[in-house]
Backbone bond lengths (Angstrom), bond angles and torsions (degrees), N, CA, C in turn:
res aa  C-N    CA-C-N  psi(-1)  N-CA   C-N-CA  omega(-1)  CA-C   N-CA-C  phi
1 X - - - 1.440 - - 1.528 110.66 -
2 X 1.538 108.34 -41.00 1.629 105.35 171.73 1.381 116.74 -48.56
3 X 1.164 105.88 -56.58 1.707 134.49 -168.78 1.596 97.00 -32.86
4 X 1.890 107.42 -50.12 1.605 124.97 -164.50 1.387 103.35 -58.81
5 X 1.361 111.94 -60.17 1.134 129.42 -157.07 1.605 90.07 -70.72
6 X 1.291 139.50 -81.11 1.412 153.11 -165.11 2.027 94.05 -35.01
7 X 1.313 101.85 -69.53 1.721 103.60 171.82 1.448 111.46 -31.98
8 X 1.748 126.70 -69.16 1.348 133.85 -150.95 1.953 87.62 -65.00
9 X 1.507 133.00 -33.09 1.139 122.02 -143.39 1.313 80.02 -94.97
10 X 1.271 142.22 -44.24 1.397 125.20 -161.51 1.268 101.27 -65.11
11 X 1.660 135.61 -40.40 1.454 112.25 -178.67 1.388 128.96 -84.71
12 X 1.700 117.64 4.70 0.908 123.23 149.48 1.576 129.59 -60.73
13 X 1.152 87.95 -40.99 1.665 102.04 172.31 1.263 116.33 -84.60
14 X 1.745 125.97 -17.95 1.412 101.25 151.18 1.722 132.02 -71.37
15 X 1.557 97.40 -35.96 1.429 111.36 162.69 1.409 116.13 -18.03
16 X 1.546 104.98 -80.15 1.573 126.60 179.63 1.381 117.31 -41.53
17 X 1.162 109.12 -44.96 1.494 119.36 -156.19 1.591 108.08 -107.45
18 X 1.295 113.79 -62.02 1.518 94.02 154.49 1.614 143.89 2.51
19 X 1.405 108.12 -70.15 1.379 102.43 -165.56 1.816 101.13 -119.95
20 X 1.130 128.95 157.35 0.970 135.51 179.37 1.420 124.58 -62.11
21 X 1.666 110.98 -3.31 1.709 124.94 -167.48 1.677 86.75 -107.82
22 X 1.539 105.05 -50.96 1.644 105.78 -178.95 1.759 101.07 -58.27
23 X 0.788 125.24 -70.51 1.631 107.17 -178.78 1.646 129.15 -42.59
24 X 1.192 107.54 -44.72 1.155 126.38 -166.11 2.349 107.63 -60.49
25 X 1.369 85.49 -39.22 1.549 124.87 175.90 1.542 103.48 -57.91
26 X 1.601 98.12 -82.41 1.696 112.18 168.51 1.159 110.34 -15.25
27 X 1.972 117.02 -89.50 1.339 138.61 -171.82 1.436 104.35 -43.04
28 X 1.484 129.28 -33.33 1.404 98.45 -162.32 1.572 96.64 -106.63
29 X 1.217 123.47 4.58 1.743 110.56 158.70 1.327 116.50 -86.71
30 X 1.573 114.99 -32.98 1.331 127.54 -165.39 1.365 115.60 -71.59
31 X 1.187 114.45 -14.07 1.646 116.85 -175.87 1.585 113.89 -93.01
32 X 1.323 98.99 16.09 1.082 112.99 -179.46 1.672 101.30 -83.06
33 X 0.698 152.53 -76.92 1.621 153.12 102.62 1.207 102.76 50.17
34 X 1.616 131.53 99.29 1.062 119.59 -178.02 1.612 99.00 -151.73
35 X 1.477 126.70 -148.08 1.574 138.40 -152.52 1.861 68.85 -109.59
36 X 1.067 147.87 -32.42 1.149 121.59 -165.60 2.046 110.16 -112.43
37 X 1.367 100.28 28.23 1.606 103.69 163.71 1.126 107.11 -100.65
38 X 1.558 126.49 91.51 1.640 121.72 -152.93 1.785 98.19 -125.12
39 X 2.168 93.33 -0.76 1.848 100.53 165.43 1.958 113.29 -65.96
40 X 1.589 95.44 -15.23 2.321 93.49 -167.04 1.356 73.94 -98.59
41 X 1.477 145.67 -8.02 1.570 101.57 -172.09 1.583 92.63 -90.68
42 X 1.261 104.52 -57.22 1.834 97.92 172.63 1.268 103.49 -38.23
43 X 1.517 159.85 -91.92 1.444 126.76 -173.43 1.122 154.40 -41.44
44 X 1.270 101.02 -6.63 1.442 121.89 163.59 1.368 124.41 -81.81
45 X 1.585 104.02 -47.91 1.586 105.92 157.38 1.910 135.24 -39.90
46 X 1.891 72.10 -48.98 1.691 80.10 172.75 1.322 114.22 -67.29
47 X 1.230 132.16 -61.10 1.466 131.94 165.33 1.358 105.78 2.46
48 X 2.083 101.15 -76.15 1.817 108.46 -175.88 1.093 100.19 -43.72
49 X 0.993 142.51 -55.00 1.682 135.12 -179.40 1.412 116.40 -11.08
50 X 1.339 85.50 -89.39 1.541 118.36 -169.06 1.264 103.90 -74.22
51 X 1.367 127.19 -22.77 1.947 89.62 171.03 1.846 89.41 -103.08
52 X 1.458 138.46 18.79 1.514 125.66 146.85 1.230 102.71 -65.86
53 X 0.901 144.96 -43.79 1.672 153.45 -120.02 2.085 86.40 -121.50
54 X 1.278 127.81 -40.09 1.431 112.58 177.17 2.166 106.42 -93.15
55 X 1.411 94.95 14.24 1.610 89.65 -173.97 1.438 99.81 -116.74
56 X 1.463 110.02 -25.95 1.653 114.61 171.06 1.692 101.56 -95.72
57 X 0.751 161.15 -8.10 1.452 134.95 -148.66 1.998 102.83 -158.59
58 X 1.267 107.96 -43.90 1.717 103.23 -179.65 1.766 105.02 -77.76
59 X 1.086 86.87 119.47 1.608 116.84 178.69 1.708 106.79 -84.31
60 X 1.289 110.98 -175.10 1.106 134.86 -162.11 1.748 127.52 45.61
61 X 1.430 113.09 -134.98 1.256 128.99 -165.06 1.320 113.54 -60.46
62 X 1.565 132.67 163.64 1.586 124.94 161.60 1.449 109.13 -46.50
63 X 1.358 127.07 -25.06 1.623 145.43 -135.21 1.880 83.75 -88.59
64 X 1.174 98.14 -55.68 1.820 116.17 -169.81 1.678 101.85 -62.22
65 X 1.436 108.55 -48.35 1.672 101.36 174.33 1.070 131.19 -61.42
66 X 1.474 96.45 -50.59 1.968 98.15 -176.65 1.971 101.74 -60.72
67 X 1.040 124.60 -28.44 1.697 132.53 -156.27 1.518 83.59 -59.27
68 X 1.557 108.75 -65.07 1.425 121.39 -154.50 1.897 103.30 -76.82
69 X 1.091 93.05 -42.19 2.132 96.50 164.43 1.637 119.83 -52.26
70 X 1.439 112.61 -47.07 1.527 136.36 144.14 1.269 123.21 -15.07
71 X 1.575 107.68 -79.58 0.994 128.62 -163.67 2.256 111.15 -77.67
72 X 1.443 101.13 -41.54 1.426 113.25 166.42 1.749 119.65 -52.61
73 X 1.531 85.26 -28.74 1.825 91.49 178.34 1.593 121.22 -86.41
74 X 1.476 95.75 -32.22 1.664 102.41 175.86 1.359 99.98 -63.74
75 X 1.143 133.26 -56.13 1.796 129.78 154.19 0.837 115.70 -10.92
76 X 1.236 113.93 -85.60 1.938 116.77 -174.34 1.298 100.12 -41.10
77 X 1.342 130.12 -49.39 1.044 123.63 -155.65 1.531 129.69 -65.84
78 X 1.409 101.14 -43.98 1.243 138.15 159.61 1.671 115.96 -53.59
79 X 1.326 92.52 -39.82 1.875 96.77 174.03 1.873 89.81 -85.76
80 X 0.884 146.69 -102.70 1.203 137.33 -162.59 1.367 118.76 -29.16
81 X 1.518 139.54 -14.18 1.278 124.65 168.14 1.389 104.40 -68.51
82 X 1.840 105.35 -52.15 1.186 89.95 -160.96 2.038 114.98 -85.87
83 X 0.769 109.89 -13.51 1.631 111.14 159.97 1.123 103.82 -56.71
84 X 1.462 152.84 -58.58 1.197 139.18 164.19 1.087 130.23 -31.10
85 X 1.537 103.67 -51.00 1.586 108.57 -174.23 1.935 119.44 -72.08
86 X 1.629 95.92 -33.17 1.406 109.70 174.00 2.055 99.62 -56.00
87 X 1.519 90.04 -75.47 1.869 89.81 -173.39 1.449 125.10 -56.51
88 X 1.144 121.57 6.77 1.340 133.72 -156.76 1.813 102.82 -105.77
89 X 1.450 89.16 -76.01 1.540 92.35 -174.43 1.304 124.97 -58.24
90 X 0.996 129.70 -4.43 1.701 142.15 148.37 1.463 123.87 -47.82
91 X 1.645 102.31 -50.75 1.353 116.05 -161.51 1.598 107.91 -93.96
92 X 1.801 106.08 -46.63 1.513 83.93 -164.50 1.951 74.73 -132.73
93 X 0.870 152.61 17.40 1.463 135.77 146.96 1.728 96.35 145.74
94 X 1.350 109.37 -167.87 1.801 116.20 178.11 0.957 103.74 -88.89
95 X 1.785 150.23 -36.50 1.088 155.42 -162.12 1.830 103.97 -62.06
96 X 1.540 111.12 -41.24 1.484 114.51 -176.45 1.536 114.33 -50.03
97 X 0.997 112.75 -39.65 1.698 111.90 -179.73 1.111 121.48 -68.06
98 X 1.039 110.41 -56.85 2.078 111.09 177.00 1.330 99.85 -74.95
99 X 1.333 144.82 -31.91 1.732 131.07 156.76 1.281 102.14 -53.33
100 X 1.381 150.23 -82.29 1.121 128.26 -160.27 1.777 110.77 -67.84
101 X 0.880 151.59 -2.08 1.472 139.05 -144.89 1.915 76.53 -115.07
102 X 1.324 102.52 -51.22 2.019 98.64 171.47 1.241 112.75 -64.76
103 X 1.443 126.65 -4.30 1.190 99.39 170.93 1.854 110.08 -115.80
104 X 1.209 109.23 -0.05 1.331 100.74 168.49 1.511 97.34 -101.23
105 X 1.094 138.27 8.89 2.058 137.24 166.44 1.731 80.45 -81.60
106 X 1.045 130.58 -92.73 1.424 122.13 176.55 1.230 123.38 3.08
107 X 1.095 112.34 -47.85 2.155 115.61 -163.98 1.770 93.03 -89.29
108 X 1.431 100.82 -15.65 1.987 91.23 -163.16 1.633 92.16 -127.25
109 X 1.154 122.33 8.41 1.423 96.49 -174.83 1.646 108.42 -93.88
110 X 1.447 142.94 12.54 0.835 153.06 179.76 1.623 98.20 -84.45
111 X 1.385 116.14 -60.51 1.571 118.03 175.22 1.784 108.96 -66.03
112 X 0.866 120.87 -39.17 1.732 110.52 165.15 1.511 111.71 -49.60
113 X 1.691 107.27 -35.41 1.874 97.11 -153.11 1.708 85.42 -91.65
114 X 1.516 124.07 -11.36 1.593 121.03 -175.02 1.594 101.35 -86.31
115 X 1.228 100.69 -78.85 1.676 111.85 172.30 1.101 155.67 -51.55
116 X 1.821 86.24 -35.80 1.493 92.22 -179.39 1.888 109.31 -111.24
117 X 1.209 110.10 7.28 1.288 113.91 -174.39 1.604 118.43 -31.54
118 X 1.132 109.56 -52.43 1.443 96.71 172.72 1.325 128.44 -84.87
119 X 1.487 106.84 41.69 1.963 114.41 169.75 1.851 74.67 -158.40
120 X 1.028 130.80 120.06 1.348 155.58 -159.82 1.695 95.63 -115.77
121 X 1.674 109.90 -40.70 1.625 87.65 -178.99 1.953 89.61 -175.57
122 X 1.699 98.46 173.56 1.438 88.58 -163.45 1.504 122.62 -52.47
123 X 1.192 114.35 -37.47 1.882 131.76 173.37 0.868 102.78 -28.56
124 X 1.942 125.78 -54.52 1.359 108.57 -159.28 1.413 116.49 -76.96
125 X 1.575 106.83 -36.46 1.792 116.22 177.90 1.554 103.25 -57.06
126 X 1.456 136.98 -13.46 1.015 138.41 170.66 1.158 122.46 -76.67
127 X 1.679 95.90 -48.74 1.900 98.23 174.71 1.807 104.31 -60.69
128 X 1.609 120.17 -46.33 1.230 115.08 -146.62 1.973 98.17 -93.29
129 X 0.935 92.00 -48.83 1.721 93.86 -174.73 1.743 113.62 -89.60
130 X 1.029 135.33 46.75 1.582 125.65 -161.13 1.463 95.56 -78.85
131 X 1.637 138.82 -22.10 1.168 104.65 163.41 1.621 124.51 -60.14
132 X 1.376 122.84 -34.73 1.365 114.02 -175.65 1.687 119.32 -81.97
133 X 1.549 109.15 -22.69 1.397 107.92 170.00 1.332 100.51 -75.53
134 X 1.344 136.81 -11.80 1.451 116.58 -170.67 1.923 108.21 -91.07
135 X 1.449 92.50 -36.51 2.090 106.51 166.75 1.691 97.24 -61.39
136 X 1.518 135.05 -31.26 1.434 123.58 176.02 1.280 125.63 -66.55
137 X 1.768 108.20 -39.13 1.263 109.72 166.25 1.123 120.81 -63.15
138 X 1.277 104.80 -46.91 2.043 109.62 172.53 1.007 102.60 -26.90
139 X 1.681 129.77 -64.59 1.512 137.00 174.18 1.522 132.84 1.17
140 X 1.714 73.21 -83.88 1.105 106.53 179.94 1.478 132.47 -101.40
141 X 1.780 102.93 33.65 1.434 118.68 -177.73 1.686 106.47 -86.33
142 X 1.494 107.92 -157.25 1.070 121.93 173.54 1.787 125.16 -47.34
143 X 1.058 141.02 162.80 1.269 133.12 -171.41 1.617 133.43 36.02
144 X 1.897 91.08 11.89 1.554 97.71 165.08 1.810 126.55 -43.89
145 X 1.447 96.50 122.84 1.474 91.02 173.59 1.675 120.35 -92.04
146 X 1.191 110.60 177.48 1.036 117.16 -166.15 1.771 97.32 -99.86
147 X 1.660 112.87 132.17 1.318 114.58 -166.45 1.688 107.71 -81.48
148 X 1.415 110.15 -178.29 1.365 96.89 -171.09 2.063 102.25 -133.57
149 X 1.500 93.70 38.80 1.565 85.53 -165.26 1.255 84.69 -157.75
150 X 1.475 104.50 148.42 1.514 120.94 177.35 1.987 119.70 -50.34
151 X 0.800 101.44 177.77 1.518 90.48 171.27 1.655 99.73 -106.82
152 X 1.145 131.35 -12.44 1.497 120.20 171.43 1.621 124.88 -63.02
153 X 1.752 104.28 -7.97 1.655 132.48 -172.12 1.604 84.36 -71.33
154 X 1.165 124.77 -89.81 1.276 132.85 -149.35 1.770 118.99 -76.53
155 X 1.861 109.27 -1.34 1.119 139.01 177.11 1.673 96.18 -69.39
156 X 1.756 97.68 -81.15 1.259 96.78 156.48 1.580 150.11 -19.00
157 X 1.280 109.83 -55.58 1.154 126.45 168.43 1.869 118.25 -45.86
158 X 1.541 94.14 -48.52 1.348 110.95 -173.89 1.190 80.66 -76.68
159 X 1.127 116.07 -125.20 1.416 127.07 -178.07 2.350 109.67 30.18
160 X 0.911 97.32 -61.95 1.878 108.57 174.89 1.659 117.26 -64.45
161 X 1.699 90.23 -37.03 1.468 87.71 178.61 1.564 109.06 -105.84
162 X 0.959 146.15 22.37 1.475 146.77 86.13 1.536 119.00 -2.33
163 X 1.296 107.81 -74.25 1.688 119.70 -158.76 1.383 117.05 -73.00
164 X 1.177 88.23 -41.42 2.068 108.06 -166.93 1.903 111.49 -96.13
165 X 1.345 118.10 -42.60 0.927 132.87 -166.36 1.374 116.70 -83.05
């Protein structure tokens, strides 16, 4: 899954960087992104949440992890388009959000079309799992705190209890 993700980003980043239109493009959505887009760190936090919460607590099969690993990512994902799109179109126009939100679907959509194939997007983990999207929102409801550990902690976690378990 690294491999996916690490591959899709390098040709994004040749894309960008490559040609003088790809940079030029990049820089002026990307600066959108600053000390005051503090909507991706709150989704990111939540993320730690929810895949702590599927590395401590969701039981059973590989089948049960990846669903709820799946389903935590269509989240993020879903929270980072639209945090983008909110902090974005202020700063550097409307176009910044759906350019960046395609270009981070790019770096991950290889692990959606491997892993997550059978949850295609958040709707469906909604239609099929609403007890666990509804414990995600819990999450990531009101008086969410801010986590205190990388997200590679609970990556890990999954990731072992996958292999071993």
């Amino acid at each position: 899954m690294f491999n996916l993700v690490s591959q899709n980003s390098r040709q994004i980043i040749s894309e960008r960087c490559d040609s003088t239109e790809g940079r030029s493009q990049f820089l002026g959505h990307i600066r959108c992104l600053d000390d005051e887009t503090n909507k991706l760190t709150g989704c990111l936090n939540k993320v730690i949440a929810m895949l702590q919460y599927t590395a401590d607590k969701v039981d059973g099969d590989e089948k049960e992890i990846l669903t709820a690993s799946c389903c935590a990512a269509h989240y993020i994902f879903n929270c980072f388009v639209k945090g983008i799109d909110e902090d974005c179109k202020h700063k550097t126009g409307v176009e910044a959000g759906p350019y960046l939100a395609e270009k981070i679907n790019q770096m991950i959509a290889g692990v959606f079309d491997v892993a997550c194939k059978n949850y295609p997007s958040i709707e469906v983990c909604e239609a099929q799992h609403p007890d666990l999207m509804q414990h995600f929102h819990q999450l990531a409801g009101e008086g969410f705190e801010r986590q205190k550990v990388s997200i590679l902690v609970p990556l890990i976690k999954i990731a072992h209890k996958i292999k071993y378990e």
